[in-house]
C-alpha positions, 0 to 999 in steps of 0.5 A: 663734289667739293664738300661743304665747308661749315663755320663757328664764331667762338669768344675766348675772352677769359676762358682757359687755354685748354677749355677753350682748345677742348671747345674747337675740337668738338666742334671739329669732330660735329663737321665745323671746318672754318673758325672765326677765334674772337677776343683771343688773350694769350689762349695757348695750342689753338690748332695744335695737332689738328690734320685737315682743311681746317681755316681759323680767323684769330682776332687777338694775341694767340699764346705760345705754340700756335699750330705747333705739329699741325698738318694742314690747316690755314690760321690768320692772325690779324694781330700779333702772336706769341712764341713757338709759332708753328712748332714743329708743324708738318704742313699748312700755312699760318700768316700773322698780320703784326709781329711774333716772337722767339723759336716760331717755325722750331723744327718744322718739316713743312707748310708756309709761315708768313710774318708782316713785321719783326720776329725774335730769336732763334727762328727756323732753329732746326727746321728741315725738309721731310721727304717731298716737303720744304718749309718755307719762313717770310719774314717781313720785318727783322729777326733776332739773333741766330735766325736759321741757327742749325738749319738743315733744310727749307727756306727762309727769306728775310724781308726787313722792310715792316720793321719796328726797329728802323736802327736795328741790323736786318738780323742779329747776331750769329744769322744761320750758326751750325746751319747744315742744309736749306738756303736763307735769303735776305733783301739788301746786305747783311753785315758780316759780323752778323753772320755765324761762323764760316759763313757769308752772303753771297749774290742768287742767281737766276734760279734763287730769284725764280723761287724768291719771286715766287714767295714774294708774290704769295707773300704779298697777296696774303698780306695785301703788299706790294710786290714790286716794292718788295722785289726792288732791291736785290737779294743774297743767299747765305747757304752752309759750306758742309752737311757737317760744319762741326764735324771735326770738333769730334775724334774719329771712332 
């Protein structure tokens, strides 16, 4: 038998970030699995940490560090979210229906993160595959500077159609710099003086477009997008050349 999900309506408001994080929790531990977060104003760490099937619905601007370490729980925001999105988080799915900021998706290890617009810089620094898990970051606007910088595994895939910033390059500066592991796609060209050094774009293949389609359509269905709009360019890859691109800056033991 499925067990039976239980939902709560809290206002932020005003309320501090930790009172109001110490709120979801005791409702958690009294079986309340589904949250609808309302007038949430820069409130920090909604869902840090939790484990579970917990859904949280957010209707504002949550703060920095949303979803940071979590395993498991699905967050929407209808809105746009601060820095630090997804933190480190081991698995579940955050979809941010607007824009976010810098570092969202710092070392993550697992789960989904969807974004409809623009996000800033350094995202996916760090991020890696763990054991049987592969992260996953769409993007569906532009990114800042060093997207993937020291990636070591997952996938980002880099959209730059629901763009705030319709002059500005796909990426900035530096697109996957120290990168070591996992694949960055983007949709269109990438101006090779965006790219970090010792790296270029080269065309996917047959297997790069099975999992390109794939996150595509669940892309689109979250965000109630076109997927065959967004599947009308064409796409290329940008993958590291070695496990250790700067392994001969060090002197040999």
């Amino acid at each position: 038998m499925p067990s039976r999900r239980k939902q709560r309506t809290l206002s932020a408001g005003r309320t501090y970030y930790k009172q109001f994080n110490e709120q979801i929790r005791e409702l958690a531990r009294d079986g309340v699995t589904d949250f609808i977060l309302k007038d949430v104003n820069g409130q920090r760490y909604i869902a840090t940490a939790m484990d579970g099937d917990f859904r949280f619905d957010v209707y504002g601007v949550p703060g920095q560090d949303l979803g940071a370490f979590m395993r498991g729980p699905h967050v929407r925001v209808n809105n746009n979210a601060q820095d630090g999105v997804g933190n480190t988080m081991d698995d579940g799915r955050i979809v941010v229906d607007g824009l976010a900021g810098d570092v969202l998706g710092y070392a993550m290890r697992g789960g989904r993160i969807y974004v409809k617009g623009d996000v800033g810089y350094r995202v996916g620094i760090h991020m890696k595959a763990y054991m049987d898990q592969n992260p996953v970051i769409v993007v569906g606007g532009k990114a800042g500077d060093f997207l993937g910088e020291y990636m070591a595994g997952g996938i980002i895939l880099l959209l730059g159609m629901f763009s705030g910033k319709p002059d500005a390059p796909v990426a900035g500066r530096s697109l996957g710099t120290g990168m070591h592991g996992g694949v960055i796609y983007v949709r269109g060209e990438v101006p090779e003086q965006q790219l970090g050094p010792g790296l270029h774009a080269q065309p996917v293949d047959s297997e790069d477009l099975k999992v390109i389609e794939s996150l595509v359509a669940d892309f689109a269905k979250e965000l109630k997008l076109d997927t065959k709009e967004i599947l009308s360019e064409n796409f290329v890859k940008i993958r590291p050349f070695s496990h250790r691109p700067y392994g001969n800056l060090y002197v040999p033991a």
